[in-house]
N, C-alpha and C positions, 0 to 999 in steps of 0.2 A: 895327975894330968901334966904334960907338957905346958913349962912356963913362957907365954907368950912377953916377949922383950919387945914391946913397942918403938919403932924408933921414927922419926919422921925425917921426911925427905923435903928437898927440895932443889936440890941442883941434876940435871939429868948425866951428867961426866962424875956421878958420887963412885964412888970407884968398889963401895960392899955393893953395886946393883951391877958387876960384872956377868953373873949368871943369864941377866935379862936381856944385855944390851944387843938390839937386832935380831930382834926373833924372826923379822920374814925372812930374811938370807936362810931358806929352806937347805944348799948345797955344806953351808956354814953348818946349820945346826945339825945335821945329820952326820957329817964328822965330829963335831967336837962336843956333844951330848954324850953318847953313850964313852969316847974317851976318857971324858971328866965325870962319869960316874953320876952324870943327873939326866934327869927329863923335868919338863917342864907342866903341869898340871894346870888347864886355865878354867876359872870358875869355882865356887862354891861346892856345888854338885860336884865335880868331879875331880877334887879336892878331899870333901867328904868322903866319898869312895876307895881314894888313895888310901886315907888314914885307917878305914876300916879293913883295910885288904891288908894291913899292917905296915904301911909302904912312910918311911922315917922325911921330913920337910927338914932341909935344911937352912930354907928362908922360905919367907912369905912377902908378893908386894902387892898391894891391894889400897883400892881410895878408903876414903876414912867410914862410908856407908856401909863396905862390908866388916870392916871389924869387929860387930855384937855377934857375925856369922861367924866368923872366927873363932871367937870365945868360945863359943858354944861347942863347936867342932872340937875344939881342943879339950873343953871341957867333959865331951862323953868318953875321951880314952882313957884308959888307965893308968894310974898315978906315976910316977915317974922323974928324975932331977933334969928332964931334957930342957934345953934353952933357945927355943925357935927365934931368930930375930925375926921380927914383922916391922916394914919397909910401908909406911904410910903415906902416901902424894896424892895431889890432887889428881883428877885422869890427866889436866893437858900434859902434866909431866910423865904421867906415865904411859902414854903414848908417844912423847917424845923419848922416854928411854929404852921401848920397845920397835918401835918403827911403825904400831896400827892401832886403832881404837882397843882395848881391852874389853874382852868379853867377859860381863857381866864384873866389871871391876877387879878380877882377883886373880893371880898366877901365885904359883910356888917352884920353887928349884926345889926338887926330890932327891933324896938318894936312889937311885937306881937297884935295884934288888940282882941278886946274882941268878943267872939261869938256872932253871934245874937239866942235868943229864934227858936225853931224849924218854930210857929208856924208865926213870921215874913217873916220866907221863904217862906210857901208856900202859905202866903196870895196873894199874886199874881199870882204865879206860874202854867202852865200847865202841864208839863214834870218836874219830878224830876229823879233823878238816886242817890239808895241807895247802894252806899259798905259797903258788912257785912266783917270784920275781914279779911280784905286784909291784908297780914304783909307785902309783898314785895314792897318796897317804889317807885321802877319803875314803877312798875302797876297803882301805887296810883295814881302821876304822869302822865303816859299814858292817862289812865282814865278823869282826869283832862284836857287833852287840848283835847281830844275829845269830851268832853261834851261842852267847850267854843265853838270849833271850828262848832259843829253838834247844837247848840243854846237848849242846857240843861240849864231848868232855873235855877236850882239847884242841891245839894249835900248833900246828909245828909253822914256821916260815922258813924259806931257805934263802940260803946265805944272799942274794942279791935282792931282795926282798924288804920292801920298806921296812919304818922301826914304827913296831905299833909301839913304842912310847914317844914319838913325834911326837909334838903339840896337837897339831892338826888331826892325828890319826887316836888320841884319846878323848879329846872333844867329840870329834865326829861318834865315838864308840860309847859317849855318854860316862866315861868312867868304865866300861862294863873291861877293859884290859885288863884291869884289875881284877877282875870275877874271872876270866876262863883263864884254866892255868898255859901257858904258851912257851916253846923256848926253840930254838935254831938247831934245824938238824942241817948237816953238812957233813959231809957232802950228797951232793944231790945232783944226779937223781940217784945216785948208790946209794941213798935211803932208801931207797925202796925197799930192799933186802931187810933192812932193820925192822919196817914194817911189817913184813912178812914171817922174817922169825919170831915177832910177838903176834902171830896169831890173826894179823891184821889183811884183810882182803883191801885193796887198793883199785879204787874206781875213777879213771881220770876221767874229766868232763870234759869233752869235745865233741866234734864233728869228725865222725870215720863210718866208714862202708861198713867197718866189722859193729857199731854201737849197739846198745842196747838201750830202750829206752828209760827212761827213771821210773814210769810206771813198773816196767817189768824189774830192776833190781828191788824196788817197794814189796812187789808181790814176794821176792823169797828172797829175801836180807841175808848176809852173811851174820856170823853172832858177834864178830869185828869188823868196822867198816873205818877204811881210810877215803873221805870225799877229796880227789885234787884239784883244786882250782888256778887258774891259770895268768898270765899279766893280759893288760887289756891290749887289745890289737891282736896278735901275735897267739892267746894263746897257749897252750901249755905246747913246751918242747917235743915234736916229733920222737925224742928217746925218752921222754918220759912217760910219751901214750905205750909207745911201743914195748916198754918194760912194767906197766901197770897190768894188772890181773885182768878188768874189764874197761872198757871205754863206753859210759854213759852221756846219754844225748837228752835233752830237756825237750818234747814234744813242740812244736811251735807254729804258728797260725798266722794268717796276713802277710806270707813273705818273709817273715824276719827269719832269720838264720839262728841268732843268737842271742844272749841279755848281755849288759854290764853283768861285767865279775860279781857285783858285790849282790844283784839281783840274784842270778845265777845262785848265788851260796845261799842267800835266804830261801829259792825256791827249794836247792837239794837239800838243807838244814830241815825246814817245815817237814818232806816228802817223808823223811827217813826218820822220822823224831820218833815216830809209835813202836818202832822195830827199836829204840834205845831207851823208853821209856823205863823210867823203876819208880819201883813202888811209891805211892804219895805223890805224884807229879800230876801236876791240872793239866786239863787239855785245856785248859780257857786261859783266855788272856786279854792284852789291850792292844792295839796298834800305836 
């Protein structure tokens, strides 16, 4: 296992917690994260997740309560000469060196994993779900444990398109970023094509005169299906309805027009799951 280097903190300007300092500057860390080759993983749980997803900690800063969590975590992986340093302070310090209370006591700087080619995803795949220019990191998030939890083979996002390894958008996702394989197709929408040469029917979700409803693409599924989902407000791009195969509409009742993005995905993710089902998969589950 990975040897944990315990070290303790106590100044919040210690200059090895450079990874940490000012996690809200949201505009900060979405340049200079994937730049420097990390993300940031907060909590135990999704932490554990990382390491099991095979995903390498290049520090750990956590109060002194979760360190037996730590051990353990580090203790189920595989043997190995790695040398994590782990960063121990009380929370007020480690709220002073991040900018907010710490959830559930525990962050890590990650090494960032390299994307895989579009076209490794969906060589296997039957179901993909594409987000165009999501910017709300929850959504992104959202998005993400629905499509793990409803068995979406994949994820494309396009280039203007939050970073599901955001803080915000792996928390909210419970870890599950880790679990669906995902990588940035661009350009977009001339992805589409890409799609399409692998087989892939492309269903964008909106509001159009020509749609179809989600009950009706349920009843006869393609044997590839691209779901595209769109940024909130806004919607998916006019040229990307207009170059998608079919334009699907989610049935709707009491006036409302439309869901949140991230609803919207879980609704078409549940809809379309028995048409991707394979063998061994429960229809049962938790909320």
């Amino acid at each position: 296992m990975p040897v944990a280097s315990v070290q303790p903190v106590t100044d919040p300007a210690d200059e090895r917690l450079a990874d940490y300092v000012s996690l809200t500057d949201v505009a900060l860390r979405s340049r200079q994260e994937p730049a420097k080759g990390l993300y940031i993983a907060e909590s135990s749980t999704v932490l554990g997740r990382a390491l099991a997803a095979g995903h390498r900690p290049r520090s750990v800063l956590l109060s002194p309560r979760w360190l037996p969590d730590l051990e353990r975590l580090l203790a189920g992986l595989p043997a190995d000469d790695t040398v994590v340093p782990v960063y121990v302070a009380e929370e007020p310090v480690l709220e002073a060196i991040t900018g907010f209370h710490v959830h559930r006591g525990a962050l890590a700087a990650m090494h960032r994993p390299v994307l895989e080619p579009v076209a490794s995803l969906l060589a296997g795949a039957r179901r993909v779900a594409v987000l165009e220019d999501i910017v709300d990191h929850t959504n992104v998030g959202a998005a993400f444990r629905s499509a793990a939890a409803l068995g979406v083979d994949a994820v494309l996002v396009t280039p203007r398109c939050a970073d599901p390894l955001y803080r915000r958008s792996v928390r909210v996702s419970m870890g599950t970023v880790f679990q669906v394989p995902w990588t940035r197709i661009d350009p977009w929408p001339d992805g589409i094509s890409v799609l399409r040469e692998a087989g892939f029917v492309t269903a964008a979700l909106a509001l159009s005169d020509d749609s179809i409803t989600l009950d009706e693409l349920v009843a006869d599924p393609p044997e590839r299906l691209a779901l595209v989902l769109g940024a909130e407000g806004h919607g998916l791009k006019p040229v990307t309805v207009a170059e998608s195969d079919l334009v699907v509409r989610i049935p709707m009742a009491g006036g409302v027009d439309s869901l949140n993005v991230a609803a919207a995905a879980a609704v078409a993710f549940w809809a379309t799951r028995l048409a991707a089902q394979v063998p061994g998969e429960s229809s049962r589950g938790s909320v």
